[in-house]
Backbone as CSV, one residue per row, in Angstrom:
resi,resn,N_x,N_y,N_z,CA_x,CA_y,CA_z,C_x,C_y,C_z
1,UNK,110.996,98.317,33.751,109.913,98.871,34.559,108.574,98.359,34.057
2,UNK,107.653,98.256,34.915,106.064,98.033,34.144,105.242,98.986,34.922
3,UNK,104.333,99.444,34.144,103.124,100.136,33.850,101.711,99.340,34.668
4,UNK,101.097,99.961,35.079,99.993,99.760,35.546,98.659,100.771,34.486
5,UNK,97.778,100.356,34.281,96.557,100.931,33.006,95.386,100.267,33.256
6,UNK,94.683,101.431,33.770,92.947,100.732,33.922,92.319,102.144,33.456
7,UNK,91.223,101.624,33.016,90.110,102.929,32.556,89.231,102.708,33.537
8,UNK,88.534,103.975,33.860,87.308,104.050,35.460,86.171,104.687,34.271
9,UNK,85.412,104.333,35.222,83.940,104.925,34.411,83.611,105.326,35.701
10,UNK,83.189,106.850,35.369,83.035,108.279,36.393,81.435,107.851,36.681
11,UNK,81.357,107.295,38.155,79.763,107.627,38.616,78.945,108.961,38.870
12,UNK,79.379,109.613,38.818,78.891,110.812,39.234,79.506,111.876,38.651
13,UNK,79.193,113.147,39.199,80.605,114.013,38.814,81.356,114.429,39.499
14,UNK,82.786,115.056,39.630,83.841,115.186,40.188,84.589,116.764,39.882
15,UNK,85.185,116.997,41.135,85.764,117.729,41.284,87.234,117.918,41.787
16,UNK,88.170,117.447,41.047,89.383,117.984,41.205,90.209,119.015,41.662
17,UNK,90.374,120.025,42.613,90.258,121.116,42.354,92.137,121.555,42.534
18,UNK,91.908,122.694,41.538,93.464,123.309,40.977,93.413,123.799,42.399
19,UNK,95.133,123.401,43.437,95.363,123.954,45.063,95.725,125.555,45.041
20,UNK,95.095,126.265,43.674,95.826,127.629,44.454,94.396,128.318,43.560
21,UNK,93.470,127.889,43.424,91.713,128.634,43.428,90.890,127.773,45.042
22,UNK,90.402,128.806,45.524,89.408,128.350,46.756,88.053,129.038,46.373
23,UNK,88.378,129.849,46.191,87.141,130.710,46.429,86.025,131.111,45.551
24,UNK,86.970,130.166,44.148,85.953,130.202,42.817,86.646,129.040,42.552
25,UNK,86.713,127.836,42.880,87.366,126.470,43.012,87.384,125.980,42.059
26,UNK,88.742,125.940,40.960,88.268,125.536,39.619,89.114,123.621,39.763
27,UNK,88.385,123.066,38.372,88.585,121.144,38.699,89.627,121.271,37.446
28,UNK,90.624,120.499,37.457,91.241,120.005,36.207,90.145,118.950,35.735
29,UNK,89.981,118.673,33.848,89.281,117.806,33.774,89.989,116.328,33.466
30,UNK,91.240,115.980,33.511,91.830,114.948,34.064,92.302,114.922,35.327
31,UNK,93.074,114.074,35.669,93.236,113.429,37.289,94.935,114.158,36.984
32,UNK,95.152,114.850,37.766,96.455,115.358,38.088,97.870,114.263,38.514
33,UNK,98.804,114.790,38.246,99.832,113.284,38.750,99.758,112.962,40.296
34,UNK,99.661,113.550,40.470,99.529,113.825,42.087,97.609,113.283,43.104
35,UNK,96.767,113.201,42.299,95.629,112.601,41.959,95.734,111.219,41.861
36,UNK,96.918,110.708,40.691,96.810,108.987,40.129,97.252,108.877,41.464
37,UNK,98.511,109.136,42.082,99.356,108.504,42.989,98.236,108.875,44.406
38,UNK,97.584,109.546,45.044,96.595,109.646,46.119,95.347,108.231,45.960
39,UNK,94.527,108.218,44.531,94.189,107.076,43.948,94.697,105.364,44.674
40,UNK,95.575,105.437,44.385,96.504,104.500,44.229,96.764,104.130,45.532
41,UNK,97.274,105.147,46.317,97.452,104.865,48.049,96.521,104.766,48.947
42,UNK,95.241,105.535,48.307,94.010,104.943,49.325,93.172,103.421,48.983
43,UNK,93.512,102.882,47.292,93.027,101.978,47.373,94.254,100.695,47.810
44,UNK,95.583,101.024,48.425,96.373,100.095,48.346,96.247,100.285,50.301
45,UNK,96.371,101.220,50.529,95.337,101.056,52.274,94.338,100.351,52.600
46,UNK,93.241,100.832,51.429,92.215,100.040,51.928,92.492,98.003,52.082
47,UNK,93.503,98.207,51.308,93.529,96.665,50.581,94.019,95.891,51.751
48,UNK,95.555,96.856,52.460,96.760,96.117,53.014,96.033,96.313,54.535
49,UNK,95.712,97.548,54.984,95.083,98.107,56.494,96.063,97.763,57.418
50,UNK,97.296,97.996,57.087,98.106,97.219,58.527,98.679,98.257,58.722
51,UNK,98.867,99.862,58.781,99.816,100.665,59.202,98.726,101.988,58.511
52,UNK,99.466,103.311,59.069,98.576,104.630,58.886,98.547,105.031,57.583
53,UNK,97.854,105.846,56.735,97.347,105.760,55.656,98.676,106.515,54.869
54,UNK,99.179,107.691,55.920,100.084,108.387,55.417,101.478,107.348,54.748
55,UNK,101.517,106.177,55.938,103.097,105.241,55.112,102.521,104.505,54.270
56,UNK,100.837,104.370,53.662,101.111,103.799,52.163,101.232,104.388,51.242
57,UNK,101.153,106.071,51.465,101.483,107.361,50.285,102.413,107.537,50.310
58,UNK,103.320,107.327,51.426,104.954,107.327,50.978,105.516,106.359,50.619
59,UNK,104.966,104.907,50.405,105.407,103.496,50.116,105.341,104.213,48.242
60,UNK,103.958,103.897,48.168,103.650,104.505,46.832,104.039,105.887,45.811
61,UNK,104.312,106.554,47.225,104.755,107.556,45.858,106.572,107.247,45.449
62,UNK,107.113,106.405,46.906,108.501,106.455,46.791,108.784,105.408,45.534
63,UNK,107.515,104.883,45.000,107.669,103.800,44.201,107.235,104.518,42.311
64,UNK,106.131,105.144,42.544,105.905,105.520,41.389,107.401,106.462,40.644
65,UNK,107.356,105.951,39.283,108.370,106.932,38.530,107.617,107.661,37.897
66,UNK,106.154,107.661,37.235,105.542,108.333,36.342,104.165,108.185,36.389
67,UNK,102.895,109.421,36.586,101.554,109.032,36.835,100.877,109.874,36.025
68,UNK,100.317,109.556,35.107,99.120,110.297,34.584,97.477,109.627,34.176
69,UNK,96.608,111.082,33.267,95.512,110.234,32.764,95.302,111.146,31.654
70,UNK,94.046,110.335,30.937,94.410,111.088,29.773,92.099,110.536,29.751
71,UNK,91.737,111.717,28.827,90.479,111.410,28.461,89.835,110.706,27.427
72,UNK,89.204,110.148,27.580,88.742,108.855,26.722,87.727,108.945,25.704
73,UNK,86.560,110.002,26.438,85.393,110.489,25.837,85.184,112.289,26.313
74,UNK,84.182,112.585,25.799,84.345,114.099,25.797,83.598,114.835,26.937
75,UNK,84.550,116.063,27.649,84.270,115.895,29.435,83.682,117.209,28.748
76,UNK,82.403,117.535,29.856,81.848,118.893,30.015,82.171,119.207,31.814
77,UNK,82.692,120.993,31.814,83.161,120.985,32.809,82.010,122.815,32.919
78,UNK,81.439,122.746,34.657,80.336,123.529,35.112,80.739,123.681,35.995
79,UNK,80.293,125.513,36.405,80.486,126.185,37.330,79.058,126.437,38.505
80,UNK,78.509,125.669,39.607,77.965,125.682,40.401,77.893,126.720,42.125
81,UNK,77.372,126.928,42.542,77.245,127.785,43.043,76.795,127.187,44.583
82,UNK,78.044,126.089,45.733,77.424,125.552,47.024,77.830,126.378,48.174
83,UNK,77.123,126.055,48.862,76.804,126.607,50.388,78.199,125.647,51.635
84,UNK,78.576,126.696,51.871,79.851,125.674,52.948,79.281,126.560,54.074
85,UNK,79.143,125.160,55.511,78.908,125.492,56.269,79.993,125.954,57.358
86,UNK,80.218,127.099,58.085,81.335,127.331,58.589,80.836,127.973,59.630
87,UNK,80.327,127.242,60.377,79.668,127.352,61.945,78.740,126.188,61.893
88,UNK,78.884,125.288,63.324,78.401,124.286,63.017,76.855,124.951,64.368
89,UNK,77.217,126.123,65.414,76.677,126.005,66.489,77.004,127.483,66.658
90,UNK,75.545,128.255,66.948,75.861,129.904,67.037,74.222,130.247,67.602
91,UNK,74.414,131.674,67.686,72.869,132.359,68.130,72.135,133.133,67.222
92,UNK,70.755,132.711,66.618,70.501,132.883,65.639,69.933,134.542,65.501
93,UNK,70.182,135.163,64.354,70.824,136.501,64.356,72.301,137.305,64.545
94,UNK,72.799,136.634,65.029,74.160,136.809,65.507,75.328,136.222,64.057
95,UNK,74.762,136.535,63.095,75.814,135.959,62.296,75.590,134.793,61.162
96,UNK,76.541,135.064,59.997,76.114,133.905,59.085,76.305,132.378,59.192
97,UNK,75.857,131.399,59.018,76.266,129.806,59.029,76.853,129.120,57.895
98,UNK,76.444,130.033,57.051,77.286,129.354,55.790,77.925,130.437,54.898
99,UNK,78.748,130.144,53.797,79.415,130.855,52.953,79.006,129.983,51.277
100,UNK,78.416,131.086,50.930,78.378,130.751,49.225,79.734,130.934,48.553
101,UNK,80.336,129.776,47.673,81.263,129.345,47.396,81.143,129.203,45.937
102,UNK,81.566,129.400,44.921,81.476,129.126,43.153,82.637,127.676,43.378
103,UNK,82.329,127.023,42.460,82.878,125.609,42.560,82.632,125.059,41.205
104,UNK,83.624,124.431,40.502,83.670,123.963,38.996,83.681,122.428,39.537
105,UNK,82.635,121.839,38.838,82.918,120.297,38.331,82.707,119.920,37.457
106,UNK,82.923,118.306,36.819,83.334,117.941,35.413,82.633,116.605,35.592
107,UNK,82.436,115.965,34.269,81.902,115.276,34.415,82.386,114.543,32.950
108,UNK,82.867,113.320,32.866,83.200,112.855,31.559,82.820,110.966,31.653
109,UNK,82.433,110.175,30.497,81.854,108.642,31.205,83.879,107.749,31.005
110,UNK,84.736,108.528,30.448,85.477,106.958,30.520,86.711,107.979,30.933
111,UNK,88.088,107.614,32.236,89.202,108.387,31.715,90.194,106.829,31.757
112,UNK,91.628,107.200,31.193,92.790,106.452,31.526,93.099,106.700,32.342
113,UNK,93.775,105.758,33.101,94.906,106.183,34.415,96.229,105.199,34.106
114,UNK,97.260,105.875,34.152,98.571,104.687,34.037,99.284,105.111,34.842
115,UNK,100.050,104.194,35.883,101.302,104.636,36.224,102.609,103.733,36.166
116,UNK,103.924,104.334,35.901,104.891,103.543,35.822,105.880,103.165,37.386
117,UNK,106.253,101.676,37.840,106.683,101.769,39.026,107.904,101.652,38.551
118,UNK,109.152,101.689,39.506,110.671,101.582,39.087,110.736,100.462,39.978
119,UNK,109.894,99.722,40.914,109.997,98.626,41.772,108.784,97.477,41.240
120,UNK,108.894,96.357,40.091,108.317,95.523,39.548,107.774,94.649,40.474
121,UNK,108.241,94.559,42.207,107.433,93.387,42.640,105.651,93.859,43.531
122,UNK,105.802,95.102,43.414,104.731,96.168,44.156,103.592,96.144,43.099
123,UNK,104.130,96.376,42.062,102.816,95.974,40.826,101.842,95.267,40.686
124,UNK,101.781,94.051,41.066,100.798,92.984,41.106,99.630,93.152,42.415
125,UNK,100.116,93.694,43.806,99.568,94.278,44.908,98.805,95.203,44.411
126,UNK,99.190,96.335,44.016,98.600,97.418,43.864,97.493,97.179,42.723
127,UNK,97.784,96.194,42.176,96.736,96.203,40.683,95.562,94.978,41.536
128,UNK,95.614,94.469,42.476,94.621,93.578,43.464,93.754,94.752,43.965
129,UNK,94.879,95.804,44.500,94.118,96.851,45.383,92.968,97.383,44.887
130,UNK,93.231,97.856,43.478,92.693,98.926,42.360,91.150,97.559,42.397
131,UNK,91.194,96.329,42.297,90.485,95.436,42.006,89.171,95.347,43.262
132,UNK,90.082,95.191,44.141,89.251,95.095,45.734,88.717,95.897,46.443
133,UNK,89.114,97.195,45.944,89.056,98.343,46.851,88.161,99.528,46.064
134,UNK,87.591,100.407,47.009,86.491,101.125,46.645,87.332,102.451,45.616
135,UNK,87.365,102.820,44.749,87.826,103.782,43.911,87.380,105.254,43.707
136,UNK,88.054,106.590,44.476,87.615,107.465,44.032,88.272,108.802,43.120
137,UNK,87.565,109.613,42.722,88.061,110.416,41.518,88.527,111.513,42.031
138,UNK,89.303,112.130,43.187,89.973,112.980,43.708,89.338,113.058,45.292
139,UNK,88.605,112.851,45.526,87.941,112.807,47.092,87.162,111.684,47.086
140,UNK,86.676,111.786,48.740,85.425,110.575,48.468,84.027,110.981,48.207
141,UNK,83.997,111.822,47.707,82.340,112.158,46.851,82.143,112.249,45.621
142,UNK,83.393,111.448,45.081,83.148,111.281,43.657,83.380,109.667,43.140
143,UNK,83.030,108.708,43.901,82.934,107.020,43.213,83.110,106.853,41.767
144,UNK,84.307,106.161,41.515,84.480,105.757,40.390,84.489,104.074,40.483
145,UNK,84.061,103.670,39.169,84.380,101.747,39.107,85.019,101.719,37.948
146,UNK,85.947,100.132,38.268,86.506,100.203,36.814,85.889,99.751,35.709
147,UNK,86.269,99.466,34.020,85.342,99.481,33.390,85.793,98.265,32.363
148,UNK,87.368,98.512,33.046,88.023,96.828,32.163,88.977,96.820,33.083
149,UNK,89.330,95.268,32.609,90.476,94.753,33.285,91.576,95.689,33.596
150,UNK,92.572,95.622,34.646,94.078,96.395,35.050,95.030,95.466,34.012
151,UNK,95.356,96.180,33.689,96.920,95.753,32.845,97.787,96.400,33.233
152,UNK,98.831,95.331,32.708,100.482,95.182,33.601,100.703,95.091,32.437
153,UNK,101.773,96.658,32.271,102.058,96.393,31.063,103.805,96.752,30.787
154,UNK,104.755,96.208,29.783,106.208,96.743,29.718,106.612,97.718,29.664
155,UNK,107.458,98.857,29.952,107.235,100.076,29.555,109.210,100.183,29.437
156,UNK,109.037,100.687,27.937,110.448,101.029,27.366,111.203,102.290,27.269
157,UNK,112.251,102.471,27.464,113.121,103.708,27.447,113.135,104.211,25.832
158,UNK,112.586,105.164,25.073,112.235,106.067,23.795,113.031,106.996,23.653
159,UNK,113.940,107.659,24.631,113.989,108.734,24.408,114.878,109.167,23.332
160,UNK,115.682,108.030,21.997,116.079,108.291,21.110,115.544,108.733,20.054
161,UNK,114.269,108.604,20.035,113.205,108.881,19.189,113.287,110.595,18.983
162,UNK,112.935,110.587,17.598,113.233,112.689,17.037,111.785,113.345,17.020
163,UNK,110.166,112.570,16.838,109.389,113.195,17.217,107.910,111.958,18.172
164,UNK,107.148,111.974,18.827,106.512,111.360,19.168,105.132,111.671,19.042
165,UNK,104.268,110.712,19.066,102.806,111.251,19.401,102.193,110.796,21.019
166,UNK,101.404,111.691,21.371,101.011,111.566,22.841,99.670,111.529,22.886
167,UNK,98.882,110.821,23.581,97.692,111.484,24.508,97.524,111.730,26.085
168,UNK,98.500,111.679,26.608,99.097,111.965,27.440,99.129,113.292,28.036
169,UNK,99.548,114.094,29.155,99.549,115.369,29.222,101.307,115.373,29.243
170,UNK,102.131,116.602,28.547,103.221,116.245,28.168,104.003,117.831,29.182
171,UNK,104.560,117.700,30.350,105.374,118.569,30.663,106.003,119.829,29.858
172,UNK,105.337,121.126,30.200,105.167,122.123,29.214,106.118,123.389,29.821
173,UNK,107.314,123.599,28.946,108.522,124.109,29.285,108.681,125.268,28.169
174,UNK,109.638,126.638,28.544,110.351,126.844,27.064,110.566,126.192,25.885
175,UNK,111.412,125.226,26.037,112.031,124.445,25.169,110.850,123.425,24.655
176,UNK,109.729,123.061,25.279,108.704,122.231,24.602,108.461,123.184,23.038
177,UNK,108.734,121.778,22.235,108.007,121.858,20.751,106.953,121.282,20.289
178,UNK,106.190,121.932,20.437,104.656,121.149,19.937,104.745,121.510,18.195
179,UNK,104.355,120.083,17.812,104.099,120.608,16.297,103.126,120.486,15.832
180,UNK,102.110,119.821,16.165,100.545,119.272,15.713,100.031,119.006,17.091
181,UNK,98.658,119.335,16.737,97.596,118.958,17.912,97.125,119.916,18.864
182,UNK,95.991,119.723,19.437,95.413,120.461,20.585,95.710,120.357,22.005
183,UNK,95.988,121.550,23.053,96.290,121.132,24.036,95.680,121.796,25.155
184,UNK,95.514,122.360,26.391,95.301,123.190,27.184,96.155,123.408,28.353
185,UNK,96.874,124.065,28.784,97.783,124.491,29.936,97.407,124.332,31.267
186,UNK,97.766,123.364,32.064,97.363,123.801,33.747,98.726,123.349,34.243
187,UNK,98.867,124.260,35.930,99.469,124.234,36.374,99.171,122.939,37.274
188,UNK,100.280,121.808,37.572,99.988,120.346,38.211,100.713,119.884,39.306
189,UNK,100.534,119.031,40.357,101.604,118.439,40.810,101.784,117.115,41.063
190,UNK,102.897,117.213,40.908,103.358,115.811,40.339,104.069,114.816,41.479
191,UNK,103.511,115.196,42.816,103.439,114.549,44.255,102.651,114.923,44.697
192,UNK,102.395,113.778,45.774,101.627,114.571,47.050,102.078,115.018,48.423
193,UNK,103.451,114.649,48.808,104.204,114.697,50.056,105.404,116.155,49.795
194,UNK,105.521,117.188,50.888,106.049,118.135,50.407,107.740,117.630,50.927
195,UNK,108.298,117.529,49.874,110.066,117.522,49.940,110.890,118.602,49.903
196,UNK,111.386,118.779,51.387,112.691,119.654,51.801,111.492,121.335,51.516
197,UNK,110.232,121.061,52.408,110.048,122.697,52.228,109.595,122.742,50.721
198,UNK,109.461,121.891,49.860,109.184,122.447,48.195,107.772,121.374,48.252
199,UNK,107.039,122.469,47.160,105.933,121.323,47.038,105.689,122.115,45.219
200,UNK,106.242,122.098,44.794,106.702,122.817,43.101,105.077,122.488,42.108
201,UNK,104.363,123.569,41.311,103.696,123.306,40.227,104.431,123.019,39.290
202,UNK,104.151,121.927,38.573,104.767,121.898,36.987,103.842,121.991,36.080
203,UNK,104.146,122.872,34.901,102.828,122.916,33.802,102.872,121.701,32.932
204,UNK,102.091,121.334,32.207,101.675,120.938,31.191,100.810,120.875,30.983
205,UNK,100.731,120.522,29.145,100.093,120.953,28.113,98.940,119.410,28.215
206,UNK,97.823,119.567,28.213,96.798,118.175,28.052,96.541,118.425,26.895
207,UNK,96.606,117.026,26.035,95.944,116.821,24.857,94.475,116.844,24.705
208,UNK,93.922,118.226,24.893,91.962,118.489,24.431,92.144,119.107,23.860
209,UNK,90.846,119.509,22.843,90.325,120.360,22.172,89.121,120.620,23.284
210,UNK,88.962,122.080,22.591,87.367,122.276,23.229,86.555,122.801,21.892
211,UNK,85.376,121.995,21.725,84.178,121.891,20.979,82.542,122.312,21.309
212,UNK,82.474,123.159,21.161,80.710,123.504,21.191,80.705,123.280,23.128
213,UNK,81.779,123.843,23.396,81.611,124.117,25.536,81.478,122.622,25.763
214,UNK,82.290,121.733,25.094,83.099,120.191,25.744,84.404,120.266,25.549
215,UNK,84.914,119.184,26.358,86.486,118.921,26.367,86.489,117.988,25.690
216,UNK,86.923,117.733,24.235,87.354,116.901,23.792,88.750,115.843,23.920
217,UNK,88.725,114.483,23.399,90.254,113.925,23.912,90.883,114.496,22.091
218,UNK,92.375,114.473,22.654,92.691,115.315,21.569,94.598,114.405,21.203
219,UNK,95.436,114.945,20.812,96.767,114.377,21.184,97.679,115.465,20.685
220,UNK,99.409,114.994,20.862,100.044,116.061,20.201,101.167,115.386,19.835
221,UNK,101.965,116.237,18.686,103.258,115.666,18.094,104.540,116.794,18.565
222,UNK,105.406,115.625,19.474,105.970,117.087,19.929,107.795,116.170,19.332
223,UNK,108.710,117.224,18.804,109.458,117.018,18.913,110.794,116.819,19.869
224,UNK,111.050,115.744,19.689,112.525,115.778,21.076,113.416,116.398,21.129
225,UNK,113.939,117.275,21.949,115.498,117.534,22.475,116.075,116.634,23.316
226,UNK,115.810,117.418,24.487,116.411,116.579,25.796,115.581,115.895,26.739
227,UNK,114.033,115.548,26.109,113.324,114.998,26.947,113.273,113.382,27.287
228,UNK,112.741,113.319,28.134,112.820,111.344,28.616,111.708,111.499,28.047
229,UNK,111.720,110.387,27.206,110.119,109.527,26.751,110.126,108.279,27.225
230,UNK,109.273,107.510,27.273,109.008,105.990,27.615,107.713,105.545,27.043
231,UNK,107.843,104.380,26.590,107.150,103.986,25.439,105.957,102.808,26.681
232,UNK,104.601,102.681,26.699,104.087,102.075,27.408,103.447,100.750,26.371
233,UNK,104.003,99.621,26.584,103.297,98.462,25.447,101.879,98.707,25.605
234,UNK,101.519,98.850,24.153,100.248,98.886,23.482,99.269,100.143,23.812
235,UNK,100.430,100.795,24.847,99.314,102.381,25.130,99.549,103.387,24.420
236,UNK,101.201,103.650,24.782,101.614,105.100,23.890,102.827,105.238,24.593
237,UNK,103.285,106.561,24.045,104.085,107.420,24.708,104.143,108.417,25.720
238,UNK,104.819,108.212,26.647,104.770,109.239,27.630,105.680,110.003,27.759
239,UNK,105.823,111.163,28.001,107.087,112.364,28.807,107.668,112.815,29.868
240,UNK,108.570,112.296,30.305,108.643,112.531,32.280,109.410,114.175,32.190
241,UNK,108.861,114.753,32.929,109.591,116.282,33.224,110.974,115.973,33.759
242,UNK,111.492,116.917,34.054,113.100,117.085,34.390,112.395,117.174,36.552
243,UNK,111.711,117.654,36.616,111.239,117.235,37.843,111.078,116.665,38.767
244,UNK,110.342,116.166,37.577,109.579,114.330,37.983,110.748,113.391,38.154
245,UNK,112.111,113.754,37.238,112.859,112.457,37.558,113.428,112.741,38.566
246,UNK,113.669,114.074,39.199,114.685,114.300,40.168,113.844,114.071,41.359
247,UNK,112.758,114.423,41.532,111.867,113.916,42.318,111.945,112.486,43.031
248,UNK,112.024,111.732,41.765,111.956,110.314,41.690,113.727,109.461,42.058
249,UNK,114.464,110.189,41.451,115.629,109.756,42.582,115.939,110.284,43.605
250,UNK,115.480,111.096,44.183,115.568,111.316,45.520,114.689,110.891,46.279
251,UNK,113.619,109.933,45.652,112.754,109.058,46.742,113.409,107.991,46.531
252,UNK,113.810,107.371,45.634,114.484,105.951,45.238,115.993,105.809,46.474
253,UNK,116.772,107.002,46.841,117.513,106.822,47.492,117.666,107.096,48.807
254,UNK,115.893,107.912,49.024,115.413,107.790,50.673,115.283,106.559,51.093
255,UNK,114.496,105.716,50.044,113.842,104.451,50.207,114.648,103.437,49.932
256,UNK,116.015,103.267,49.574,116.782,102.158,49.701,117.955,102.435,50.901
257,UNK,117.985,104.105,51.544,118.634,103.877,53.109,117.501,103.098,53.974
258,UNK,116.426,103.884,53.798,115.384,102.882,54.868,115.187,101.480,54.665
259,UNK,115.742,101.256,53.761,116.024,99.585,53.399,114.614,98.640,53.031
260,UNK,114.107,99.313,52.460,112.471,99.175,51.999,112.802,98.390,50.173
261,UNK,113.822,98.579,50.074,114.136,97.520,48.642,114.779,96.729,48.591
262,UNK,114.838,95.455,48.462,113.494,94.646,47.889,112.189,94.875,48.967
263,UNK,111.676,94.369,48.359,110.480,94.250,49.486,109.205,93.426,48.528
């Protein structure tokens, strides 16, 4: 398999927002798995433009095996207070036009993004796309550019290994053993297309500290049982959930009846 790895430098600030807060809208301060792979399909649309936006998120996600990001430098994350307009056309007195809304955004200058494909000839496309195409950080009101080259990188099967280190966000279970390091808990998802009626949160643990009201980048040493690791040349280690893989073969074997492999 190979890896895809570029770092973005955040123009502005951004808002991510966790899908089950609205009304006090809180941001993860990394890019959710489900974030890399949206990323990924709007800049591989913008690139290809030959079909609806929705079949390059199912090209792409049926392709990704593994998506995360991890923080580079230290994110400060603020709670703001905007106006949503929810009447565009009314009689004045007759009612409010807008709704005050609490809304968290974040703001950090460097993150990682990697993802792993299980289809090696899609890699080189998608890393043009990321190149050519306009980049944003969970919507389009948050512009990101990149800040170095995309690397294509090998990515190896670990999971014999008895303890690892991560900076990574690492799928956070019962059975997870953390033995060293800082982390913080959010609930994530790890698609964007809902399968058979399920559209499932999975937790995990992100490697931050928080320091003097910043998010620091942080890592962790977790020991193995029964987890998949995969080793990314020259990045690190990663952790795929029990999820994520089942997830991932049941797109692998949607997508080779539709006869979309090779391609």
């Amino acid at each position: 398999m190979k890896a895809l790895v570029f770092n973005i430098r955040l123009n502005s600030l951004y808002s991510v927002i966790m899908p089950f807060t609205w009304q006090s809208a809180l941001t993860y301060p990394v890019l959710p798995p489900s974030a890399v792979i949206g990323m990924l399909a709007n800049a591989f649309q913008r690139y290809k433009n030959a079909q609806h936006p929705i079949e390059y998120l199912k090209e792409i996600e049926n392709k990704i095996f593994w998506a995360g990001s991890r923080l580079l430098t230290p994110c400060v994350v603020k709670s703001y207070i905007t106006s949503a307009i929810t009447k565009w056309g009314d009689t004045i007195g007759t009612g409010k036009f807008t709704n005050a809304l609490s809304r968290q955004f974040a703001y950090t200058r460097n993150l990682q993004v990697s993802a792993i494909f299980n289809n090696d000839e899609i890699v080189s496309a998608i890393s043009d796309a990321i190149v050519s195409s306009p980049l944003f950080c969970g919507d389009s009101e948050s512009p990101i550019s990149l800040d170095d080259k995309v690397m294509i990188k090998n990515v190896m099967d670990s999971s014999s290994g008895k303890t690892i280190y991560t900076e990574y966000p690492v799928p956070f279970t019962p059975d997870t053993k953390i033995e060293e390091g800082n982390g913080i808990v959010y609930l994530m998802h790890e698609r964007c297309l809902v399968k058979r009626d399920s559209f499932p949160l999975q937790g995990y643990i992100v490697p931050i500290r928080e320091e003097e009201k910043l998010l620091k980048p942080s890592y962790l040493r977790v020991k193995i049982t029964n987890e998949k690791v995969f080793q990314i040349e020259n990045i690190g280690y990663i952790i795929v959930s029990d999820a994520g893989e089942r997830l991932q073969k049941e797109a692998t074997k949607q997508t080779k009846k539709r006869g979309l492999f090779p391609k």
